[in-house]
C-alpha positions in Angstrom: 20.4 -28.1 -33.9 16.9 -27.3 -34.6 16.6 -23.7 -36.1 13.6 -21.5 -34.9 12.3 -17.9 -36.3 10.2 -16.0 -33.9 8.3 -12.7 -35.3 7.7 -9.8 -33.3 10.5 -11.2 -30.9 11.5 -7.9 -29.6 8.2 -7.1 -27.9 6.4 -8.2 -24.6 5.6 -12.0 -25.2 8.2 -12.4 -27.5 11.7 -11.2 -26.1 10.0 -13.7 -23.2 9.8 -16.9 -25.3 13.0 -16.0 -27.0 15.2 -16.2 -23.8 13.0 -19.1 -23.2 14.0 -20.8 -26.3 17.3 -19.8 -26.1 18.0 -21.3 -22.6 16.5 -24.7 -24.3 19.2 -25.0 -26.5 17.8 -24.1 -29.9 18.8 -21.3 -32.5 16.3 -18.6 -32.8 16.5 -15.7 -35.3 14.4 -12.8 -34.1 12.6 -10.5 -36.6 11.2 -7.0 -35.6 10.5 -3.6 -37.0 11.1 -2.4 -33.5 7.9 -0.2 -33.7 6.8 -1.4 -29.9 9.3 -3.9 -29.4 12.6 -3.0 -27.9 16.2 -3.9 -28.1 16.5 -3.5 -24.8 14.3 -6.4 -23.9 16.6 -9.0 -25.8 19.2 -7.6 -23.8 20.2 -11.0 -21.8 20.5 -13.0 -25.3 21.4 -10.1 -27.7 25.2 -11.5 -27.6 24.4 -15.3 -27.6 26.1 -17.3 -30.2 22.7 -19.2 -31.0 20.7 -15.8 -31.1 20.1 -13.8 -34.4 17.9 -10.4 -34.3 17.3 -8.6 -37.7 15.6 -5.7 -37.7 12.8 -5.9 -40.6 9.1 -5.5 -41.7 7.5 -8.6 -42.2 4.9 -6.7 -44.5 7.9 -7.3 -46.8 8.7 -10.9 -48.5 11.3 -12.5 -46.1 14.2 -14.1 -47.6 16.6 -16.1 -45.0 19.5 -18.0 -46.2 19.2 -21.0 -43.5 17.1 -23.9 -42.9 13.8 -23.0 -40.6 12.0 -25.5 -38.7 9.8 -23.9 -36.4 8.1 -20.2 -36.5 6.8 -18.3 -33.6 4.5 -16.1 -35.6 4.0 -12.9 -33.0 4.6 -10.1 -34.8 1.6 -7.4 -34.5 0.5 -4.5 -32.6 -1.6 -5.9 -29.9 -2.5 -3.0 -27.9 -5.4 -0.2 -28.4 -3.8 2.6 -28.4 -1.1 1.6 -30.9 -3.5 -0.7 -32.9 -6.0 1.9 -33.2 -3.1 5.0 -34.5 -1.3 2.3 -36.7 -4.3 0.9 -37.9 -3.4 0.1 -41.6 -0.4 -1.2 -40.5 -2.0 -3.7 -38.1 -4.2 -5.2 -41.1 -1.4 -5.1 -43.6 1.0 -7.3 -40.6 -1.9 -9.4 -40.5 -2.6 -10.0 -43.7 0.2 -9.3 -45.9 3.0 -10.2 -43.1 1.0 -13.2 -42.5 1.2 -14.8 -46.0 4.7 -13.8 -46.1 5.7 -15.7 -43.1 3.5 -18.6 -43.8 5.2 -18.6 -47.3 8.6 -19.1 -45.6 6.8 -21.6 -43.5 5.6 -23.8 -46.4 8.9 -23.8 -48.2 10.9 -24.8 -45.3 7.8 -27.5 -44.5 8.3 -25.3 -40.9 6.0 -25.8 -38.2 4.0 -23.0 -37.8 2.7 -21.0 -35.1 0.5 -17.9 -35.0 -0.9 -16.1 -32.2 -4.1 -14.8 -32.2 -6.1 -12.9 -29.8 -9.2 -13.6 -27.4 -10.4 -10.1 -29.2 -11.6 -12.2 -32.4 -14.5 -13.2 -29.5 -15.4 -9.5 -30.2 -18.2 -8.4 -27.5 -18.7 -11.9 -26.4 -22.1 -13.5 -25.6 -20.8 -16.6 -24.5 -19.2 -17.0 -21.2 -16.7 -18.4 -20.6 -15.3 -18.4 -24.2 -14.5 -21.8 -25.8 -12.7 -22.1 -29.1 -15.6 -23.2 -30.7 -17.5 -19.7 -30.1 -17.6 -17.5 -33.4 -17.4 -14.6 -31.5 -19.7 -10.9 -31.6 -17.5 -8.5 -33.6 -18.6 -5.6 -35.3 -16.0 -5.9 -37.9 -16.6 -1.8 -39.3 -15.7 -0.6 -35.6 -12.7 1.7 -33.9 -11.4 -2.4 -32.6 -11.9 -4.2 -35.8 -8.4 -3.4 -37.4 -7.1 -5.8 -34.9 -10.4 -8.0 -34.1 -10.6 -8.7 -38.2 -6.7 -8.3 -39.1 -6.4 -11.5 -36.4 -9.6 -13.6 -37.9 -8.6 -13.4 -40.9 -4.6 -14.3 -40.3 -6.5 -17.6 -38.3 -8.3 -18.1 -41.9 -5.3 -17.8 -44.1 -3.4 -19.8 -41.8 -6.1 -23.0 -41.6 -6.2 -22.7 -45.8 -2.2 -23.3 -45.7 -3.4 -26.3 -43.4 -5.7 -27.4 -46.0 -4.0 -26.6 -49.1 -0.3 -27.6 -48.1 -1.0 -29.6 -45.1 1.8 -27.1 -43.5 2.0 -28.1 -40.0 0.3 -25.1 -38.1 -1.6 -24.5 -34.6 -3.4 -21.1 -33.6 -2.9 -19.6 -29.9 -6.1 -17.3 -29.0 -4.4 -15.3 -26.2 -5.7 -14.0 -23.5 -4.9 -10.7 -21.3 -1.2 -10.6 -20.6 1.0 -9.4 -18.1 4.7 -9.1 -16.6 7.7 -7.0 -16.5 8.7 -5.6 -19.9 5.1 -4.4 -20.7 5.2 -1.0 -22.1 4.4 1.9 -19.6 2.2 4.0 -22.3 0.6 0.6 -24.6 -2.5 1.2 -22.9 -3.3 -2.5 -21.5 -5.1 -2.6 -18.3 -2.6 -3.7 -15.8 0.9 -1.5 -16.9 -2.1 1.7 -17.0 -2.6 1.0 -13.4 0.6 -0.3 -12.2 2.5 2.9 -13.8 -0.5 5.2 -12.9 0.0 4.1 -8.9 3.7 4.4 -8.5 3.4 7.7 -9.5 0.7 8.6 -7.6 -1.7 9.7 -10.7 -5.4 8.7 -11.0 -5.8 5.8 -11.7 -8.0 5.7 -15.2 -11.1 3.5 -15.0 -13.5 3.7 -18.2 -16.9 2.6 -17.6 -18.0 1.9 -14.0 -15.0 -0.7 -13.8 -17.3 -3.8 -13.7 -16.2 -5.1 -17.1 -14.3 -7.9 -16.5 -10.7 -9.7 -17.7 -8.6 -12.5 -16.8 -5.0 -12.0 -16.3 -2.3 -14.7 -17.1 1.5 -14.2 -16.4 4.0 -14.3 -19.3 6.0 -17.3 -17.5 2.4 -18.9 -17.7 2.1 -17.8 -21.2 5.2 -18.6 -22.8 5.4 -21.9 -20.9 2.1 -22.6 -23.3 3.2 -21.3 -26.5 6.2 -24.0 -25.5 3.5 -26.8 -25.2 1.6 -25.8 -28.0 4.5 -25.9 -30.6 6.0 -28.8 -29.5 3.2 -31.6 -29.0 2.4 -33.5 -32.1 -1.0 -33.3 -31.1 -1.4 -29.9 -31.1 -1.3 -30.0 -35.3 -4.3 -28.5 -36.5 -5.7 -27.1 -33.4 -6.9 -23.8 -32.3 -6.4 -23.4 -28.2 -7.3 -20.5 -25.5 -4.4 -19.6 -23.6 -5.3 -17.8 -20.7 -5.7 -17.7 -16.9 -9.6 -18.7 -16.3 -9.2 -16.4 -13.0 -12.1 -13.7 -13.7 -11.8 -10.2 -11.7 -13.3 -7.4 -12.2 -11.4 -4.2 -14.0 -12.1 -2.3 -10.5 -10.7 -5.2 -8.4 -7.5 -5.1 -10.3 -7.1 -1.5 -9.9 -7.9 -2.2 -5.9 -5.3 -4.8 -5.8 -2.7 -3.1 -7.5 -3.3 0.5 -5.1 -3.1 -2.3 -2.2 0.4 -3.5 -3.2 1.9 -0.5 -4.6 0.9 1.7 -1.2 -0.5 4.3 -3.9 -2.3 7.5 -2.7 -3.5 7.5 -6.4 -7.4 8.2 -6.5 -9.9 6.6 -8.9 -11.7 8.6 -11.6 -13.8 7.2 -14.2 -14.3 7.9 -17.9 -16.2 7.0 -20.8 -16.1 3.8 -21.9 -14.2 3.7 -25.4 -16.5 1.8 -28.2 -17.0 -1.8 -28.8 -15.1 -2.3 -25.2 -15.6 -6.1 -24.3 -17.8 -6.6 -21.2 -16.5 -9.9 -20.0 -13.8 -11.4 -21.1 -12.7 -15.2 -19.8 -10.9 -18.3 -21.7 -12.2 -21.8 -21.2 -8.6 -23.4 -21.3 -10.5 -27.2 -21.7 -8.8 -27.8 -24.5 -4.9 -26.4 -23.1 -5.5 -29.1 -20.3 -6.9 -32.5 -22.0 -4.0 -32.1 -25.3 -1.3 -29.6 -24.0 -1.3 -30.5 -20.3 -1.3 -26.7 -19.3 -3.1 -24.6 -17.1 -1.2 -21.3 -15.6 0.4 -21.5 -12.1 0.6 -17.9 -11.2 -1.5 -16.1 -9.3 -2.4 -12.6 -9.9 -1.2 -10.7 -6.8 2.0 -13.2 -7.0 2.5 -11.9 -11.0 1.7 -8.6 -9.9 4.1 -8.5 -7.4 7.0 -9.3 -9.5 5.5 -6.3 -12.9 5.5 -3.9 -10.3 9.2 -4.2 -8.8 9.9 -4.8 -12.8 8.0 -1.0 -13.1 9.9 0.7 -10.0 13.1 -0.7 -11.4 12.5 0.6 -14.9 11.6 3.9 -13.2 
């Protein structure tokens, strides 16, 4: 049986794709420092004879005593609020956890996995965004802890490519959503979901017209899935995303519409270095993974915010 290590496990995307994994038969060991990840969200698997957490910080050399064939590389703060507070940490999980992991990638001749982010686009002035863009980042700003930590793991990882020929692939990902997003990690869709079934303003900064595409984790983790496992995604660097644009105003309209909300809108100052548009072309995700998302948003939407009430 094939043995599979997944960082940052414990979180959002990654408690996902290890029940995913799980349910496919495979042994997955889970590694988290359980700074935003939760316990709680491995909760269906935690007891599974194939399933191994370990609480740990991947800043740290990793030592496992068993045979590793494919890593999930996840592990990172991923939203602004937290990447911005813990911003030293971000770089050194980036940078330093990055080697580490790729280390115990190269001596187990693992396939390896990393996920990026759509952020390393920066401000982008090419629309949509194909992988082939070198992005608009100001890589001194409030962002660039995260925006630079993740260009700079995609660097490291393509020189284990080139000086090992370790098996790797990089996921640029896209805004994400479904139920186990954090309440307070300040991403677009849990402020707004959680900010409506309470009946509090609803936050907009800027005038709202700044735009983002939303892809459901099922959607997501149903790529990551492709991505490791087709021979032909060696080598590659791939947007994985839903190409469905909206507008940051006509997601908080459509989330007061199905939540009944009384909330009201106000609107702030928009924070620095704030993306204006923001859309993946997923070209590339259809001609070599055979992928494209199947959810749509009020369908995904639907199903965060019964995940919200229920949590509540």
């Amino acid at each position: 049986m094939k043995s599979i290590l997944v960082t940052g496990g414990a979180g959002f995307i990654g408690s996902h794709l290890c029940k995913a994994l799980v349910k496919k038969g495979y042994k997955v060991i889970c590694v988290d420092n359980l700074k935003t990840g939760k316990i709680e969200n491995l909760k269906e698997i935690i007891n599974n004879r194939n399933f191994k957490f370990i609480k740990y910080n991947i800043i740290k050399p990793l030592k496992l005593n068993k045979k590793i064939n494919y890593i999930f590389h996840l592990a990172s703060y991923a939203s602004p609020p937290y990447y911005q507070k813990y911003s030293i940490e971000t770089l050194m999980t980036n940078s330093a956890g990055t080697y580490n992991i790729l280390e115990v990638a190269r001596k187990n001749k693992a396939t390896f996995l990393i996920t990026s982010t759509s952020e390393v686009y920066g401000d982008p002035k090419e629309h949509p965004q194909k992988e082939s863009y070198w992005g608009n980042v100001n890589p001194v700003g409030v962002r660039s802890c995260y925006d630079e930590a993740k260009r700079f793991a995609e660097s490291l990882t393509m020189e284990y490519m080139r000086k090992y020929n370790l098996d790797v692939r990089i996921v640029r990902i896209f805004n994400t959503y479904g139920p186990r997003l954090q309440k307070d990690d300040g991403r677009v869709i849990s402020n707004f979901i959680y900010q409506a079934i309470n009946n509090l303003p609803i936050t907009i900064y800027g005038k709202g017209m700044q735009t983002r595409s939303f892809c459901y984790v099922s959607d997501m983790v149903g790529g990551l899935l492709k991505m490791m496992f087709n021979k032909n995604a060696r080598g590659q660097i791939i947007n994985l995303g839903n190409p469905d644009e909206f507008t940051i105003k006509e997601a908080a309209y459509i989330i007061l519409k199905l939540t009944g909300s009384k909330s009201k809108i106000v609107y702030k100052k928009l924070p620095e270095d704030d993306p204006t548009r923001r859309r993946p072309d997923i070209t590339k995700a259809k001609k070599i993974l055979n992928w494209k998302p199947e959810i749509k948003l009020e369908e995904g939407l639907k199903a965060t915010i019964k995940w919200f009430k229920d949590e509540k």
